[in-house]
N, C-alpha and C positions, 0 to 999 in steps of 0.2 A: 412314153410312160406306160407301164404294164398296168390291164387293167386289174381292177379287184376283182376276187370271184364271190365279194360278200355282196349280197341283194341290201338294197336302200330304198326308202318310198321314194315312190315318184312325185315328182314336184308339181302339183295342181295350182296352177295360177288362177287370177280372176276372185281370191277370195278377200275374207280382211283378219285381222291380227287382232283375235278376240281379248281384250283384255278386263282386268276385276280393276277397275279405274279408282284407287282408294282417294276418293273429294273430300272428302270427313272435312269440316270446319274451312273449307277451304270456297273462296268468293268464286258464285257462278253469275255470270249476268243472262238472265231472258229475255227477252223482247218481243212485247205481245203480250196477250191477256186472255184469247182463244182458248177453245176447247183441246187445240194442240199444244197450245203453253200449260195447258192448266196437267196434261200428260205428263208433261215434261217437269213441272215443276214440282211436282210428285214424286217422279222418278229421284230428284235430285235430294227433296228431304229427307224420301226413303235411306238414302244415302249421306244424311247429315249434313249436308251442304249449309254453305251460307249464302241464303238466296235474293238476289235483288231483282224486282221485277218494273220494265220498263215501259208503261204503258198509260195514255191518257186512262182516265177514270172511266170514261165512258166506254169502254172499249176492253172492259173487264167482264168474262163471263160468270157466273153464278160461286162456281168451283176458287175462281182464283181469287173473286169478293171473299171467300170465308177463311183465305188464308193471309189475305191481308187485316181482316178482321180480326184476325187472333194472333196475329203479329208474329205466322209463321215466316214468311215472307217482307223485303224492305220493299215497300211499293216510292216511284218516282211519278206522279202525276203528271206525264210530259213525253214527249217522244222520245225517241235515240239522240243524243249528242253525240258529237267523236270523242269529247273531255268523257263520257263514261267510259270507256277503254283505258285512261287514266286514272282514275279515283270514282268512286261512289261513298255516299254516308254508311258511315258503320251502325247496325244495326241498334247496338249497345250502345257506342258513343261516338255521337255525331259530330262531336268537334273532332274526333281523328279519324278521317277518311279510310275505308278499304283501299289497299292497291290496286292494281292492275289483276281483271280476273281469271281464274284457272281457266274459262272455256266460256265460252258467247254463245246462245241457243237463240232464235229468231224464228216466229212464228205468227209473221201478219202478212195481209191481202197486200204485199208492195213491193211485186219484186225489183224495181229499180234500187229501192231504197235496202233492202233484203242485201244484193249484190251490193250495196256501197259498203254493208256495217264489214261484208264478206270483205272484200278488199283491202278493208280498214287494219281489219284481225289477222289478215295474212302481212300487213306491214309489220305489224308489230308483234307477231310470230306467236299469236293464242288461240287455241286451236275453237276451232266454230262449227256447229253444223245450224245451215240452212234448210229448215223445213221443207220436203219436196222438192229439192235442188240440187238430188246427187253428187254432181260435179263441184258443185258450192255447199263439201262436207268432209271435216276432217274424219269424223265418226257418225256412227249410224248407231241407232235404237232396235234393238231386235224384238221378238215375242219372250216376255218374259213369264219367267215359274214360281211363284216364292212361296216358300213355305219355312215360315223362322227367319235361320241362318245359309237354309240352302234358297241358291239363286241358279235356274237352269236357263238360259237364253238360245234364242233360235233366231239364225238371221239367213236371209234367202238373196242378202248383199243387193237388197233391192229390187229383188227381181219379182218379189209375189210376197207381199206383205202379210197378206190376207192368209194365203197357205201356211205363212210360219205360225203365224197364231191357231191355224188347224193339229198342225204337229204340238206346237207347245202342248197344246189341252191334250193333245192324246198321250204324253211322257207324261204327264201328269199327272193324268186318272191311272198311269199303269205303274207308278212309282207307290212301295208299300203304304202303306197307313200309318203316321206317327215316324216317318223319317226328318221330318224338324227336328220333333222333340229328341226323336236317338241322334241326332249329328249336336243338339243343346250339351244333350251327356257328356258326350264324346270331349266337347270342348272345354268342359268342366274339369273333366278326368286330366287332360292335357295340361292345365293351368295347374291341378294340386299336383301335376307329378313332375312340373318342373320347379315347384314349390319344395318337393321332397329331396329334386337331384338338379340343383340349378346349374351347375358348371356346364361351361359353353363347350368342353371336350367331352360331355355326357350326352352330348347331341343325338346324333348316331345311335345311342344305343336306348337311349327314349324311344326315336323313332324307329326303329325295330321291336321295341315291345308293344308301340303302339299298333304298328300294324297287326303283330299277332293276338292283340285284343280284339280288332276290328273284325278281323279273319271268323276268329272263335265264336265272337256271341251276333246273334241276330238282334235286328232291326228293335225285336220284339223286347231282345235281353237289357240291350241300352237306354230303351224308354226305362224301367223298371229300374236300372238302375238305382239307389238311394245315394245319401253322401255318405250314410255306413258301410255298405255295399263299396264303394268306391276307395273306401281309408283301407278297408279288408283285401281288396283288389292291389293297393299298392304296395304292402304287406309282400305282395310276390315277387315285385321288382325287381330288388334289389339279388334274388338268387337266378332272376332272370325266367319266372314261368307263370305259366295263364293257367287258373284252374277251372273248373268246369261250373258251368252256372251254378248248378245246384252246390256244389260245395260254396260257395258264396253265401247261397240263403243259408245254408244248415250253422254258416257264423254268425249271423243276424242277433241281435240281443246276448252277444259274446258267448253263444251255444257253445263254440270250436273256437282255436283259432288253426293259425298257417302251421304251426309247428306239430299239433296234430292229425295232419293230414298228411298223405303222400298224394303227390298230384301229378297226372301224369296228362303232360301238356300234346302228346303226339307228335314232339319235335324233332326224337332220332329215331322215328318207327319201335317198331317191336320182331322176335322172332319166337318161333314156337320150338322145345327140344321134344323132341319123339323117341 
């Protein structure tokens, strides 16, 4: 076989397959009531999970009382069964049980029993992670960033937990000011402008315009945005060009519009005749 002479990355093993795991509405079971479950089960409503939690009453810390309390969470007063791997009460309605859950979190003082639910969840092919038991995980929890809609995660795959949460805080504090809110915009803008040009063969060329919106305005410009500002914006679209912020404001209260302007987007350069 001849080799290629094009360069490719090198394949670094030892890591893991970062994924944006979409749980939205979908059954998580926890086990435990700890300051580690109470992490975790956080984590999950952040993420709109449907969350049951498995734990005698007594053995509930402060955090996960007040989410049972408010009936963020289905609490079971009782320990692991193997039958919860099959069914749990639905939070809504109790006569029809949840299924079988998207994923198993465990997070109490017992590792024999830790290792059983592990075992259990690998029979029946749902993916688990075991608090503090690498080996008994299909996924791990990194140092997380959020701000909004943006989510930055740092993971050290185990190896210095503590250091990721160092790194996180420092991407953090060096990340602009109000990039929630500009990535909130952005998302805005994306939903009216497949509003405006919905066909699925318009794909493509959305996303091309949207990149060269992102390109064009700062962090600063997409905060400011309005939804006038944004209807004015999509006005350009369709001829395929990004005008410059301030012509944007100068339409504001129908001062201008697009057909009064010549807008020059910087897309095929310029030359100078001498």
């Amino acid at each position: 076989m001849t080799e290629s002479k094009e360069k490719f990355p090198e394949v670094q093993g030892g890591g893991s397959l970062i994924l944006a795991w979409q749980i939205k509405n979908k059954h998580v079971l926890v086990v435990g009531g700890g300051e580690v479950a109470a992490g975790r089960i956080l984590a999950l409503l952040n993420a709109d999970a449907l969350v049951t939690v498995v734990c005698p009453a007594d053995g509930l810390n402060p955090e996960v009382r007040h989410r049972v309390a408010h009936n963020q969470v289905t609490h079971l007063d009782r320990k692991f069964l193997p039958s919860d791997l099959d069914a749990v009460p639905s939070p809504t309605t109790p006569d029809s049980p949840l299924g079988p859950p998207a994923m198993v979190m465990t997070a109490v003082d017992d590792p024999a029993a830790s290792t059983q639910i592990w075992k259990l969840c690998k029979q029946q092919r749902i993916p688990a992670n075991i608090a503090d038991v690498p080996p008994e995980c299909d996924f791990y929890f990194g140092s997380v960033h959020r701000d909004g809609p943006l989510q930055i995660m740092v993971s050290t795959n185990g190896k210095g937990p503590r250091l990721a949460a160092s790194i996180r805080k420092f991407i953090g504090q060096s990340l602009p000011a109000g990039v929630g809110d500009a990535i909130e915009r952005v998302g805005l803008l994306r939903a009216k402008l497949r509003e405006l040009s919905p066909d699925v063969e318009d794909g493509p060329n959305r996303m091309k315009w949207m990149i060269r919106v992102s390109d064009r305005y700062s962090w600063n410009d997409m905060c400011d945005l309005s939804d006038e500002d944004m209807d004015n914006l999509l006005s350009y679209y369709k001829p395929k060009e990004v005008p410059d912020i301030d012509i944007l404001k100068a339409m504001r209260g129908g001062g201008m519009s697009a057909d009064d302007m010549d807008v020059f987007d910087g897309s095929f350069g310029f030359s100078l005749g001498l």
